[in-house]
Structures are given as C-alpha cells and as structure tokens.
Biopython code that builds the backbone (N, CA, C, O; Angstrom):
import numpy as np
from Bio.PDB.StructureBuilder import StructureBuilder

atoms = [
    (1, "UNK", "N", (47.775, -19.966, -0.678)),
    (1, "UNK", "CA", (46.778, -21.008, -0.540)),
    (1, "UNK", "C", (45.443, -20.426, -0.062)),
    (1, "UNK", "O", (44.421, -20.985, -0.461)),
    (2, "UNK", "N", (45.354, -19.520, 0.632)),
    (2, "UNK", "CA", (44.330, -18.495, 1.334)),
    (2, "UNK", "C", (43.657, -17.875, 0.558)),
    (2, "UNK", "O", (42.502, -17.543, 0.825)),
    (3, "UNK", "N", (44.312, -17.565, -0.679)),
    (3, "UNK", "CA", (43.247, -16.576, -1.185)),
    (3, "UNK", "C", (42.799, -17.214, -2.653)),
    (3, "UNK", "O", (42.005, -16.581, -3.349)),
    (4, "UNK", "N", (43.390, -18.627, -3.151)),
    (4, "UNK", "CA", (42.560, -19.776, -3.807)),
    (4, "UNK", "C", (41.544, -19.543, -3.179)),
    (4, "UNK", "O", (40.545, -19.038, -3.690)),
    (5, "UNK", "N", (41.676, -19.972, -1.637)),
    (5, "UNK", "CA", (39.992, -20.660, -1.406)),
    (5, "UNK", "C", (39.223, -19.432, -1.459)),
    (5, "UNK", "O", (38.015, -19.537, -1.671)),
    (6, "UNK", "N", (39.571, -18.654, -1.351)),
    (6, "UNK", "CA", (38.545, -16.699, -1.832)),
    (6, "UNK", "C", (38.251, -16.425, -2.756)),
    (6, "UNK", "O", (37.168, -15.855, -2.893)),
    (7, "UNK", "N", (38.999, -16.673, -3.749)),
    (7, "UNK", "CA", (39.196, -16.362, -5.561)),
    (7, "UNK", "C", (37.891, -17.182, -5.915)),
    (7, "UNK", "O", (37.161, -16.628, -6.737)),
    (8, "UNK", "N", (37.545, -18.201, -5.514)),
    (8, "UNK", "CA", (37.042, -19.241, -6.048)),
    (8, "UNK", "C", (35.465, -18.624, -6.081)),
    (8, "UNK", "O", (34.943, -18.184, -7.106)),
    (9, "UNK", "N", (34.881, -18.673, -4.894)),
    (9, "UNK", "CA", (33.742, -17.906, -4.603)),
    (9, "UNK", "C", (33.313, -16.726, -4.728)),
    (9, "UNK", "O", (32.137, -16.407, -4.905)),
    (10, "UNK", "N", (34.694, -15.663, -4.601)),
    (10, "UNK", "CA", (34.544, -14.440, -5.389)),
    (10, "UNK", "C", (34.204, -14.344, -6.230)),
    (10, "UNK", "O", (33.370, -13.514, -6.592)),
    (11, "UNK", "N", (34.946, -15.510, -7.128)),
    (11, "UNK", "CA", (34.779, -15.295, -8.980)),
    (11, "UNK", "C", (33.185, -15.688, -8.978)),
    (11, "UNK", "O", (32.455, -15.004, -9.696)),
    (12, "UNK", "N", (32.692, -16.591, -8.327)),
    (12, "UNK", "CA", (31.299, -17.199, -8.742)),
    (12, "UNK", "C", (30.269, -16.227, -8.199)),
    (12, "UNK", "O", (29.222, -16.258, -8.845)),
    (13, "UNK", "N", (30.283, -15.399, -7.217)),
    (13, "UNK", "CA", (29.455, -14.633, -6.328)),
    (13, "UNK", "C", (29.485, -13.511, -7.900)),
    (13, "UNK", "O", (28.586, -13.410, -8.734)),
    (14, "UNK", "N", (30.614, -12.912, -7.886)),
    (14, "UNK", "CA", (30.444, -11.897, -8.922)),
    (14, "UNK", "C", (29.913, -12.275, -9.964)),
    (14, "UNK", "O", (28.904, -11.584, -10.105)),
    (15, "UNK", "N", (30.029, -13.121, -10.950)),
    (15, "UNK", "CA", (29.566, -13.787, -11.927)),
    (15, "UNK", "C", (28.297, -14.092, -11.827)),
    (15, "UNK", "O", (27.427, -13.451, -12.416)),
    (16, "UNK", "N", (28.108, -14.892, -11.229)),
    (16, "UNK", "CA", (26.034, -15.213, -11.167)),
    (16, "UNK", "C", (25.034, -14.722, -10.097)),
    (16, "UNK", "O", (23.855, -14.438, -10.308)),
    (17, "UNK", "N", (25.871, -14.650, -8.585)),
    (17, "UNK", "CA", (25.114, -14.283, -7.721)),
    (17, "UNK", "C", (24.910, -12.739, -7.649)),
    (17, "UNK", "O", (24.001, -12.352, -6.914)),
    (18, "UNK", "N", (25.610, -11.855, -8.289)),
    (18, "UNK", "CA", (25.274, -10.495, -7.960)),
    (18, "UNK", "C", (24.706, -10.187, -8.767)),
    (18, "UNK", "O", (23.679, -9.609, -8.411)),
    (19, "UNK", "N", (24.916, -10.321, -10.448)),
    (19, "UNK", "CA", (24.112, -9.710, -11.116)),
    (19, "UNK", "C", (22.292, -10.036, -11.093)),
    (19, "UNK", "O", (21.382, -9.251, -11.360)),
    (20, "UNK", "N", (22.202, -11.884, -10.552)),
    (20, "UNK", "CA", (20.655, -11.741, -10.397)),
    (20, "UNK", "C", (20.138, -11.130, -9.365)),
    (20, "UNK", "O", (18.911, -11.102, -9.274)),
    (21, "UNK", "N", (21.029, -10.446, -8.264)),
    (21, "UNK", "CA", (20.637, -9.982, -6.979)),
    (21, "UNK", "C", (20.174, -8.840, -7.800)),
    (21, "UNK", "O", (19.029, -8.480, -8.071)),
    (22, "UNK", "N", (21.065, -8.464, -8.058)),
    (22, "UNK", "CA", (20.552, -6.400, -8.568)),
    (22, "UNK", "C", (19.288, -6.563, -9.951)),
    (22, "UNK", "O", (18.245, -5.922, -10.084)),
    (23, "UNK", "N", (19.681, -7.318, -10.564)),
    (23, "UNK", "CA", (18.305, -8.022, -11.660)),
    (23, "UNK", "C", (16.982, -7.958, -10.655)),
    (23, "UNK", "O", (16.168, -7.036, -10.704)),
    (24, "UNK", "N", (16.878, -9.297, -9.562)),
    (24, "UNK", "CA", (15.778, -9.574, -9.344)),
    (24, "UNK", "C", (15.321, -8.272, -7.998)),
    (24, "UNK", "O", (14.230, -8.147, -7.442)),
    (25, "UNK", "N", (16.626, -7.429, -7.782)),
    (25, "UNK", "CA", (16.008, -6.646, -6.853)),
    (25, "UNK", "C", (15.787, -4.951, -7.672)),
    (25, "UNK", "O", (15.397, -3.988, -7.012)),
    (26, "UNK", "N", (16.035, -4.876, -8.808)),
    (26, "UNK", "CA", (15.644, -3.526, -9.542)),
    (26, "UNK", "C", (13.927, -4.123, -9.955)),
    (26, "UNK", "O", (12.991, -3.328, -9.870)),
    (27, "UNK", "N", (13.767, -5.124, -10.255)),
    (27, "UNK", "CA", (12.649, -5.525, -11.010)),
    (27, "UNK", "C", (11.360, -5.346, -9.936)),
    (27, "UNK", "O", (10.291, -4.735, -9.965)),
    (28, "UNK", "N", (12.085, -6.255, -8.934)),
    (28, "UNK", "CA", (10.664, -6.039, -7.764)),
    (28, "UNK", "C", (10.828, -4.083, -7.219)),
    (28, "UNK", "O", (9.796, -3.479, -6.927)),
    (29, "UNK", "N", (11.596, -3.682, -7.190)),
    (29, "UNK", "CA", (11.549, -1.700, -7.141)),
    (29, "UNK", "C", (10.237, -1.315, -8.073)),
    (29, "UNK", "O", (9.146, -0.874, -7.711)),
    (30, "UNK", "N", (10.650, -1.587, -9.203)),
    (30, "UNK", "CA", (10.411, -0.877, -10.572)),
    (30, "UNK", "C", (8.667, -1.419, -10.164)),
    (30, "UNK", "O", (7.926, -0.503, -9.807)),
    (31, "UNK", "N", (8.133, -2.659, -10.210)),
    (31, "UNK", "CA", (7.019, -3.511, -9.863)),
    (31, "UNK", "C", (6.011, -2.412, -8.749)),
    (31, "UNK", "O", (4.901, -1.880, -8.788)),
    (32, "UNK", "N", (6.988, -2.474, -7.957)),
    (32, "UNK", "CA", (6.483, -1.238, -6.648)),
    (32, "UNK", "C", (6.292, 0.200, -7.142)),
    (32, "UNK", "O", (5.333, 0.948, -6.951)),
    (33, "UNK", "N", (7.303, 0.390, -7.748)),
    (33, "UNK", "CA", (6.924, 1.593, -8.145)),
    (33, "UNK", "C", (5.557, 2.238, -9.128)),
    (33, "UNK", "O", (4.714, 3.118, -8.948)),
    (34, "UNK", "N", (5.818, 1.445, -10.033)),
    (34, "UNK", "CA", (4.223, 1.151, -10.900)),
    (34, "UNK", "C", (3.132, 1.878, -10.732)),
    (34, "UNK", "O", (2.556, 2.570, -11.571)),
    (35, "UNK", "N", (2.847, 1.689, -9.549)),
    (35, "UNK", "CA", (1.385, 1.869, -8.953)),
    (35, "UNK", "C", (0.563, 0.794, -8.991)),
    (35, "UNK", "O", (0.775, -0.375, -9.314)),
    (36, "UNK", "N", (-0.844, 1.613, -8.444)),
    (36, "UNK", "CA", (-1.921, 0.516, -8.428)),
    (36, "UNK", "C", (-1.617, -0.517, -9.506)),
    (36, "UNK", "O", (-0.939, -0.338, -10.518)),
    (37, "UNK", "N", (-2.366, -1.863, -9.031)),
    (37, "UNK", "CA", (-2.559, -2.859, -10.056)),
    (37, "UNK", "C", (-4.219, -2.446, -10.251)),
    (37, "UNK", "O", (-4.922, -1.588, -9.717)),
    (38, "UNK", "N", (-4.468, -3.450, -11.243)),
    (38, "UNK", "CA", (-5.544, -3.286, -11.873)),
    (38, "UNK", "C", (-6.888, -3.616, -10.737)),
    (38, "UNK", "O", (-7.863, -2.900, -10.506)),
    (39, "UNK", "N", (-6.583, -4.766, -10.235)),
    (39, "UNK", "CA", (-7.217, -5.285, -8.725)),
    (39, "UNK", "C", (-7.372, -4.406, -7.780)),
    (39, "UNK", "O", (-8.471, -4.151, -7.286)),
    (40, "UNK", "N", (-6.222, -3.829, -7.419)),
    (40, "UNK", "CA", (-6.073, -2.513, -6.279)),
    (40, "UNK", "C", (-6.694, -0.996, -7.016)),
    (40, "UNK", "O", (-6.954, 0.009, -6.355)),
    (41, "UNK", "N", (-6.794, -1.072, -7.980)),
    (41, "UNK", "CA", (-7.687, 0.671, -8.325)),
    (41, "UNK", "C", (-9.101, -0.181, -8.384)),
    (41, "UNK", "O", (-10.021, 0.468, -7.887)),
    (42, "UNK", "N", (-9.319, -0.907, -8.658)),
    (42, "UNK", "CA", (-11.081, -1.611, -8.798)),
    (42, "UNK", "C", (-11.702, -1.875, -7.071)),
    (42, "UNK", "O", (-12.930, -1.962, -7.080)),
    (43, "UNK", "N", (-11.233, -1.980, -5.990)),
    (43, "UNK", "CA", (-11.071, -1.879, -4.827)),
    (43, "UNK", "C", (-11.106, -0.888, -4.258)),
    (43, "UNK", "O", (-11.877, -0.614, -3.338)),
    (44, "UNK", "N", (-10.025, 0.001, -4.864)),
    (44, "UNK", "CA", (-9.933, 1.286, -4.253)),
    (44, "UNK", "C", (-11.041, 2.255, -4.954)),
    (44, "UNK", "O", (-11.164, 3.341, -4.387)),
    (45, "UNK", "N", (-11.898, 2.031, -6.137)),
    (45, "UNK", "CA", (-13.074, 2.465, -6.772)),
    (45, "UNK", "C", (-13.868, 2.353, -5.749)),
    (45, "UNK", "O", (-14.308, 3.391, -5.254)),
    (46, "UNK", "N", (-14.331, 0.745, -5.052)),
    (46, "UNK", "CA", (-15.318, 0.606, -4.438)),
    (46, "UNK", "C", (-14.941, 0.767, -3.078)),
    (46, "UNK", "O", (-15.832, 0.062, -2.604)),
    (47, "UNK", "N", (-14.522, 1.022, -2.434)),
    (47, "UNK", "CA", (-13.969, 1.624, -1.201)),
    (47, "UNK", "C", (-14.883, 3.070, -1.285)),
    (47, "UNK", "O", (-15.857, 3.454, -0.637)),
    (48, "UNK", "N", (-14.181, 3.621, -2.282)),
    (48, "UNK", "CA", (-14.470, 5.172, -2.470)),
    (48, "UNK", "C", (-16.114, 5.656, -2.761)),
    (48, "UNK", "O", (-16.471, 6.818, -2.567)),
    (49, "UNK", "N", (-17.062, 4.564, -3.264)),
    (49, "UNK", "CA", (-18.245, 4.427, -3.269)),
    (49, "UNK", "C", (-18.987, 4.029, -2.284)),
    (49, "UNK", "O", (-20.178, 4.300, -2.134)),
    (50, "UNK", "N", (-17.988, 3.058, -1.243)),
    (50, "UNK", "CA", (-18.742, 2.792, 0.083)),
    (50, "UNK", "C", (-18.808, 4.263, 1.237)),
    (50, "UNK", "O", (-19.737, 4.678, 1.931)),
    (51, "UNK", "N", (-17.308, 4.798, 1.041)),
    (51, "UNK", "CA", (-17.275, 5.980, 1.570)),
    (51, "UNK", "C", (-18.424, 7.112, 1.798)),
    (51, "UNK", "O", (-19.001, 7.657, 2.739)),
    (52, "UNK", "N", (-18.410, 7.145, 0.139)),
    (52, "UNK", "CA", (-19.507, 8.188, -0.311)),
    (52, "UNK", "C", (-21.021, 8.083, 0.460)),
    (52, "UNK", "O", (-21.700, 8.991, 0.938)),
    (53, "UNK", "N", (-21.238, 6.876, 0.406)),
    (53, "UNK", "CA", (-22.775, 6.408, 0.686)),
    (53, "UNK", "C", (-22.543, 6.345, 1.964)),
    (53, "UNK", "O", (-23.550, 6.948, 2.335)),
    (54, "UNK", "N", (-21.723, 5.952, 3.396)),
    (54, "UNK", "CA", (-21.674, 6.250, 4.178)),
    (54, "UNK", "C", (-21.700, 7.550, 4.808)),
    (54, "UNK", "O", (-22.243, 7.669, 5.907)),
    (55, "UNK", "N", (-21.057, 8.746, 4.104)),
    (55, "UNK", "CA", (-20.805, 10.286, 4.578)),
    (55, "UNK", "C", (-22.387, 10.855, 4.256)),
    (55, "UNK", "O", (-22.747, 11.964, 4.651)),
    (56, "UNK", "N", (-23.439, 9.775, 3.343)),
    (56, "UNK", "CA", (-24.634, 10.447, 3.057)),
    (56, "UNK", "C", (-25.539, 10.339, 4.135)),
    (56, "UNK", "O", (-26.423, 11.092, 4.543)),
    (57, "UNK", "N", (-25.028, 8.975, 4.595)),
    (57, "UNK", "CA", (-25.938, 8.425, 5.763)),
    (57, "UNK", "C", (-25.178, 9.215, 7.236)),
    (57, "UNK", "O", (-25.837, 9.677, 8.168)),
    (58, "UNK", "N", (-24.287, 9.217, 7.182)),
    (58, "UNK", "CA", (-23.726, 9.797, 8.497)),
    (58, "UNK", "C", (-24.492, 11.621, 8.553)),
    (58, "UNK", "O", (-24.840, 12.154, 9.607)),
    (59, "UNK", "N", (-24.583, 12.164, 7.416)),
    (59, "UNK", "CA", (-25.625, 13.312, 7.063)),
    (59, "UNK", "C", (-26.700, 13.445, 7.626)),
    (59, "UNK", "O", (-27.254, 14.152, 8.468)),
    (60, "UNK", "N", (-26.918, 12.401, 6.815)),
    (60, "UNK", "CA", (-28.837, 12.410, 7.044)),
    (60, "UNK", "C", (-28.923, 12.024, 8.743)),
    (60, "UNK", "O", (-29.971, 12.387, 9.278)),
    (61, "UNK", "N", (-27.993, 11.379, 9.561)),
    (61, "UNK", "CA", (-28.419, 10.784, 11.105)),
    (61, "UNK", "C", (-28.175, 12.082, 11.853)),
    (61, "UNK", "O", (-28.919, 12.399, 12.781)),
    (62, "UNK", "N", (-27.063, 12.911, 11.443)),
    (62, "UNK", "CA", (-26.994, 13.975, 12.015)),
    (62, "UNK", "C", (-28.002, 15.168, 12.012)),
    (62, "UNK", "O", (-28.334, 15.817, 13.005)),
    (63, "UNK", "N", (-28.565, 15.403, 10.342)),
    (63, "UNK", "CA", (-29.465, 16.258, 10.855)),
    (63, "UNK", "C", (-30.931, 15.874, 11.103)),
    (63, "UNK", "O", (-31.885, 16.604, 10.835)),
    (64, "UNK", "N", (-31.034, 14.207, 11.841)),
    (64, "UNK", "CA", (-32.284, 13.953, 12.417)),
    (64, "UNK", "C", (-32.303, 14.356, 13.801)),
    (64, "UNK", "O", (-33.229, 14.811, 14.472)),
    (65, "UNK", "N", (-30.606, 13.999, 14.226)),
    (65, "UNK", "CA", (-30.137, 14.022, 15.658)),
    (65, "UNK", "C", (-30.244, 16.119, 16.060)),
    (65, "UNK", "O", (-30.356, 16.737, 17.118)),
    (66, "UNK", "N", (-30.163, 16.455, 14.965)),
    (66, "UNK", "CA", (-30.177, 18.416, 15.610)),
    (66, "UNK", "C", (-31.337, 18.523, 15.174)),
    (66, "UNK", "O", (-31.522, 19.710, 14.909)),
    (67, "UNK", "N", (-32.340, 17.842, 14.925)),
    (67, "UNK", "CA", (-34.309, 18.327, 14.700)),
    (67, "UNK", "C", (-34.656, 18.024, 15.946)),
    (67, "UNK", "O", (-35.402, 18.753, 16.600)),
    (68, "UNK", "N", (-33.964, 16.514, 16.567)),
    (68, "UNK", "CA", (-34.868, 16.042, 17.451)),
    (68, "UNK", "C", (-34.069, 16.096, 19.033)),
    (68, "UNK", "O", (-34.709, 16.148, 20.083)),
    (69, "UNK", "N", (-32.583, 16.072, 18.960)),
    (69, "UNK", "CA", (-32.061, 16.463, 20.112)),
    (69, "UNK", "C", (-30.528, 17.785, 19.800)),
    (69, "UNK", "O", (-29.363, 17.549, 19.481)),
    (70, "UNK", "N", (-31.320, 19.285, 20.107)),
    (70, "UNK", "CA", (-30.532, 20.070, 19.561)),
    (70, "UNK", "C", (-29.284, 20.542, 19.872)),
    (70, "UNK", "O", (-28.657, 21.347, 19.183)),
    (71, "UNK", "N", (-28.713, 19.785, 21.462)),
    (71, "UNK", "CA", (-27.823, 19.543, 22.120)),
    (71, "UNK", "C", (-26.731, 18.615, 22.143)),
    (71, "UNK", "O", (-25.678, 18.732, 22.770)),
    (72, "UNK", "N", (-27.085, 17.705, 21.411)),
    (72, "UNK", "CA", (-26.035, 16.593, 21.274)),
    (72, "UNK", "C", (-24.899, 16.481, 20.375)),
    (72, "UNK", "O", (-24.404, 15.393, 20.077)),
    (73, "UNK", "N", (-24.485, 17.594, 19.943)),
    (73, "UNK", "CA", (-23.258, 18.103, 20.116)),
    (73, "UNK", "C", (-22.513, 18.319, 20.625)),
    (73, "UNK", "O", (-21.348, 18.044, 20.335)),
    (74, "UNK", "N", (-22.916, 18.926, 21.633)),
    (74, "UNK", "CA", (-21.777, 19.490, 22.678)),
    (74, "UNK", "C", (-20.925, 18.494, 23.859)),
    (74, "UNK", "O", (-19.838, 18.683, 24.404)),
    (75, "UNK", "N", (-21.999, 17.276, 23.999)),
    (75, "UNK", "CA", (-22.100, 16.347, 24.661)),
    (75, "UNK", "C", (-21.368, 15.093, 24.125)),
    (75, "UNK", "O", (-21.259, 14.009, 24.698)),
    (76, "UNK", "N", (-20.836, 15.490, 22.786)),
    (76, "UNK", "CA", (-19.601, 14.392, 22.086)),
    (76, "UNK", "C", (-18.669, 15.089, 21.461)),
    (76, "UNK", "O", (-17.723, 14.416, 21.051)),
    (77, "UNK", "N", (-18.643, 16.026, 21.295)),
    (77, "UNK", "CA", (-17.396, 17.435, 21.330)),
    (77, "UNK", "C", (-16.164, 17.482, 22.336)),
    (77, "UNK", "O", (-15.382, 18.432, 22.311)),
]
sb = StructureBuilder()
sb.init_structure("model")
sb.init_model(0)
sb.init_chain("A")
sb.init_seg("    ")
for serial, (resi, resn, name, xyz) in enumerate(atoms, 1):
    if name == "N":
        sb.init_residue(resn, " ", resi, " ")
    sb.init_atom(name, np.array(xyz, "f"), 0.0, 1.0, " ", f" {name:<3s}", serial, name[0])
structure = sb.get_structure()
C-alpha cells in the first residue's frame, strides 16, 4: 500500500517534472553562456569611451598639478 502512494508521484515527477527541470535549466546555462547581449556590448562600448576620455582628463590635471605644484606626489603616494 506504501509504495502505491510513491509509484504514483514518482511516475509523474519523472515523466513531466524532470525533464522540464533539466530543459528549462540547460537553456537558461546555454543563455548565460552566450555572452554579451546586444544591449550589454553597446554599454560596455560606451563605458569604454567614457573611460578613455576620463584617463585624458585625469592626464592633462596631472601634468598641470607637476608644472604648478612639483611635490604633490609624494604627498598622496
């Protein structure tokens, strides 16, 4: 009588519930794996352009800062 009430849910777990488990959990892997989306490299473009233009300006402040104070290096070192 014990293992009716097991058989029952076994049979149905194996039958529908596992195969969409491993279905819907290979699919979201595979999704991840991918890479960038199209959104996330267009982002990560302009990220990489804000970067740029920042490291120009962080340049240019530094070598105003060693014309006009030739010490202030050492003093944030």
């Amino acid at each position: 009588m014990m293992s009716l009430f097991l058989t029952g849910p076994l049979i149905v777990f194996l039958i529908f519930v596992a195969p969409l488990w491993l279905f819907l959990h290979y699919r979201s892997k595979r999704k991840s794996e991918a890479g960038l989306s199209e959104n996330d490299n267009e982002r990560l473009q302009q990220l990489s352009v804000k970067a740029e233009s920042m490291q120009t300006r962080i340049d240019t402040l530094e070598r105003i800062l060693d014309s006009e104070t030739p010490n202030w290096r050492r003093r944030y070192e």
